[in-house]
C-alpha positions as CSV (number, residue, x, y, z in Angstrom):
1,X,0.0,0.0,0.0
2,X,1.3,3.3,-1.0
3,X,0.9,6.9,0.4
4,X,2.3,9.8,-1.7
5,X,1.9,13.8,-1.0
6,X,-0.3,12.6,1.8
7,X,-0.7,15.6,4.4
8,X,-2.3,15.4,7.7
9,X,-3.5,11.9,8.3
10,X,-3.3,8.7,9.5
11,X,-3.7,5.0,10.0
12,X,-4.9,2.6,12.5
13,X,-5.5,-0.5,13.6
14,X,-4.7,-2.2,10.1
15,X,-3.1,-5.4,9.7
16,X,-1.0,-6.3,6.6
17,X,-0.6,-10.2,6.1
18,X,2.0,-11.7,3.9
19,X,2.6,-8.7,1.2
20,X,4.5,-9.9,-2.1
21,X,7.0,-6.7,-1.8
22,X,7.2,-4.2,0.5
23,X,3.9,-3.7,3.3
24,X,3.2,0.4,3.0
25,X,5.5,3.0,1.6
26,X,5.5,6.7,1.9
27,X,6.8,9.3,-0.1
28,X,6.7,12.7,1.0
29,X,4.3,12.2,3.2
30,X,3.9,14.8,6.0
31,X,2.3,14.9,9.5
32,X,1.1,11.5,9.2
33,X,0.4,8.7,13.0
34,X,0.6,5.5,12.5
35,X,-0.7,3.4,15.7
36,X,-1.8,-0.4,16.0
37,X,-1.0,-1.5,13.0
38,X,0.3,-5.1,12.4
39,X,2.6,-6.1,9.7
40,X,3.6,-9.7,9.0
41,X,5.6,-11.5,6.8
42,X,7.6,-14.9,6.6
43,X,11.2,-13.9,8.1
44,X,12.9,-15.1,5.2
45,X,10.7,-13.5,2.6
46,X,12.9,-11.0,0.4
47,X,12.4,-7.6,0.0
48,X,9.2,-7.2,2.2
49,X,9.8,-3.9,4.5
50,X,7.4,-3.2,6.9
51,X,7.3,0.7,6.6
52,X,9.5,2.4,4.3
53,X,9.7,6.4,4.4
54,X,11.5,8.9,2.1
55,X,11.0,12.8,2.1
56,X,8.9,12.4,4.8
57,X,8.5,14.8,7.9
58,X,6.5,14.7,11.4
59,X,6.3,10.8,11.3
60,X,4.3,9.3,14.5
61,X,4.5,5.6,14.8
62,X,3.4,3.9,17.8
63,X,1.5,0.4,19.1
64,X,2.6,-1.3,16.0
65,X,4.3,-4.8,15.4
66,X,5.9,-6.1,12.6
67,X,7.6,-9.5,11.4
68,X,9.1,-9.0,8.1
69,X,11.9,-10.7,6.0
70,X,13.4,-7.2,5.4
71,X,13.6,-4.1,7.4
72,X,10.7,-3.6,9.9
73,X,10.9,0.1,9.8
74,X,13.2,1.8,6.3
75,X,13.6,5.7,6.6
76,X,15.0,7.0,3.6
77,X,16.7,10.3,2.3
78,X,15.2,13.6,2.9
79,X,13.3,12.3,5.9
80,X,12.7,14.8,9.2
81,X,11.4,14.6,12.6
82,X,10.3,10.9,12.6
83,X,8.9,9.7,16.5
84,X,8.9,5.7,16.7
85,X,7.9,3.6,20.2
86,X,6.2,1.0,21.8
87,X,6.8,-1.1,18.4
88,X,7.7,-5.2,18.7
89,X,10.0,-5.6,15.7
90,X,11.0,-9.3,14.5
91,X,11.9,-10.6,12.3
92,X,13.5,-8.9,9.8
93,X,16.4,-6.3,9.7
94,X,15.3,-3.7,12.4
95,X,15.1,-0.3,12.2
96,X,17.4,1.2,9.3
97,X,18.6,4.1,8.4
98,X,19.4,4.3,4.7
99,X,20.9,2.8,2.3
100,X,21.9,6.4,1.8
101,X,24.4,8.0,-0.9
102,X,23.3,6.2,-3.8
103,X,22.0,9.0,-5.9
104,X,23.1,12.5,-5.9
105,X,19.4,14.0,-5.3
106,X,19.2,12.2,-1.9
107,X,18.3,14.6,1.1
108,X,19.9,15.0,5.1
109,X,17.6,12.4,7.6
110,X,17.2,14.7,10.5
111,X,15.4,14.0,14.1
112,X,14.8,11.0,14.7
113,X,13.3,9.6,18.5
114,X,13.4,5.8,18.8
115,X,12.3,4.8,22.2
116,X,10.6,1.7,24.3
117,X,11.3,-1.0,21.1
118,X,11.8,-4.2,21.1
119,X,14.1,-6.4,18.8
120,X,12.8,-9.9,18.9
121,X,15.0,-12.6,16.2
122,X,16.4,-9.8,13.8
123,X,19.5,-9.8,12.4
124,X,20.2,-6.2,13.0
125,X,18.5,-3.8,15.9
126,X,19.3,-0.5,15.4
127,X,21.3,0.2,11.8
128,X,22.8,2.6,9.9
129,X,24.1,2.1,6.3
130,X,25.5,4.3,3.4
131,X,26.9,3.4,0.6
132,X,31.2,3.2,0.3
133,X,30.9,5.6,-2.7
134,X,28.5,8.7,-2.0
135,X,27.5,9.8,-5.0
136,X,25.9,12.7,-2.4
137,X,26.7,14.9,1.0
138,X,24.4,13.2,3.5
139,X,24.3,14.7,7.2
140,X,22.6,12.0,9.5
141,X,22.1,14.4,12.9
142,X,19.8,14.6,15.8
143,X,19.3,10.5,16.5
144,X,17.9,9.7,20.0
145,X,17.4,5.7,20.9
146,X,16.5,4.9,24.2
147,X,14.7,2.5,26.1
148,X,15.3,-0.5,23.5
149,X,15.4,-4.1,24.3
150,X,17.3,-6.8,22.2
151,X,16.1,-10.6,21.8
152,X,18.2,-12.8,20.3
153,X,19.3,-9.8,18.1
154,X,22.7,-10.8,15.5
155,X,24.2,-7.0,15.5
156,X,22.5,-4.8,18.2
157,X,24.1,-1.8,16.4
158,X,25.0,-1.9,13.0
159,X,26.7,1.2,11.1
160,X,27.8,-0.2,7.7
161,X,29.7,2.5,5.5
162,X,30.5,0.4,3.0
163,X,26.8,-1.2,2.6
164,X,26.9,-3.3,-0.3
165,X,24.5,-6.0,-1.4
166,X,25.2,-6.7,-4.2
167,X,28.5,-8.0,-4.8
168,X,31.0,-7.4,-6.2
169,X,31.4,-4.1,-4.3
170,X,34.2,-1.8,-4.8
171,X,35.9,-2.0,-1.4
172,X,36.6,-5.8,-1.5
173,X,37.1,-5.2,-5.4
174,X,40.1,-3.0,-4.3
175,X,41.7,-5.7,-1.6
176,X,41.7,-8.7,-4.3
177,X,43.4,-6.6,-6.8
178,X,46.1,-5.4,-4.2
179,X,45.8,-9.3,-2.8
180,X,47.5,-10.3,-6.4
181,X,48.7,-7.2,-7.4
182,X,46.1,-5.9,-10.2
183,X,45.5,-2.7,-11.0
C-alpha cells in the first residue's frame, strides 16, 4: 500500500498479512500517525519492508508490530522529525537508516526519536548504512534511541559504511586486486 503527497492523516489499527513486496511505503508524506498497525511476513521472505519512508517529515509511529523478511521500519533520504515507540520488531532487519548516498538527489535524515522498542529474532537492531561511494553529501544528525530491548538480536548496532548487497562491491574489489597485485 502506497501513500504519496499525503498531508495530515493517518492509520490505525490495520493489519498487513504476507505482502508480495514491501507492506506500506510513503513518499513525501507529512504529518502522518501510525498506531496499531500489524505487519507480517515470513522472516525469510525478500524484499518485504514493513514501513518504508523517504521525504517524509512529522512521522508518529506507535503500538505497532511487525515481522518482516526485510527491514521492519526503512527511513529514507530527505526524511525529518520521525517519532517511533512501543513497536515489537522481529523478524527482519530492524530499524534502518538508509541505504543512503546512492544517488546525488538524496536529502539529510534529521530528528529521529526511537524509544521503548523491542528487537525480537532480527539480524540487526538499530542500523545505519550508506553506501562506500556517495555519489551525495548526506548529514545524519539529531538520532535519539532509548529504552530499546534486544532478543536474540545478531548485531545490536549496526553502522555499515561500506553497505553493499550486491557484490562485487568496490571495497573488496580493491583488496583482491592489491591481494594479487592488479590494478
Amino acid at each position: 500500500m502506497g501513500f504519496a503527497f499525503v498531508n495530515n492523516s493517518r492509520i490505525n489499527g490495520i493489519t498487513s498479512l504476507n505482502s508480495k513486496m514491501g507492506h506500506f511505503n510513503f513518499f513525501s508524506v507529512h504529518h502522518f500517525n501510525i498506531t496499531d498497525v500489524t505487519v507480517t511476513a515470513p522472516g525469510d521472505s525478500p524484499n518485504t519492508d514493513g514501513l518504508k519512508f523517504g521525504f517524509c517529515s512529522n512521522i508518529n509511529i506507535s503500538r505497532t508490530h511487525i515481522g518482516t523478511g526485510d527491514d521492519c521500519i526503512a527511513i529514507l533520504s530527505g526524511t525529518t522529525n520521525m517519532d517511533i515507540s512501543n513497536v515489537n520488531c522481529g523478524p527482519g532487519h530492524g530499524i534502518s537508516v538508509g541505504s543512503l548516498g546512492k544517488n546525488k538527489e538524496e536529502k539529510d535524515v534529521n530528528g529521529l526519536t526511537v524509544r521503548d522498542i523491542v528487537f525480537n529474532g532480527t539480524s540487526d537492531g538499530i542500523r545505519i548504512k550508506t553506501w562506500e561511494s556517495s555519489a551525495s553529501k548526506i548529514l545524519v544528525s539529531n538520532f535519539v534511541y532509548e529504552n530499546i530491548q534486544m532478543i536474540n538480536v545478531g548485531n545490536p548496532i549496526n553502522i555499515d559504511q561500506k553497505y553493499c548487497p550486491h557484490p562485487p562491491c568496490e571495497n573488496k574489489v580493491k583488496s583482491l586486486c592489491a591481494r594479487y597485485k592488479l590494478r
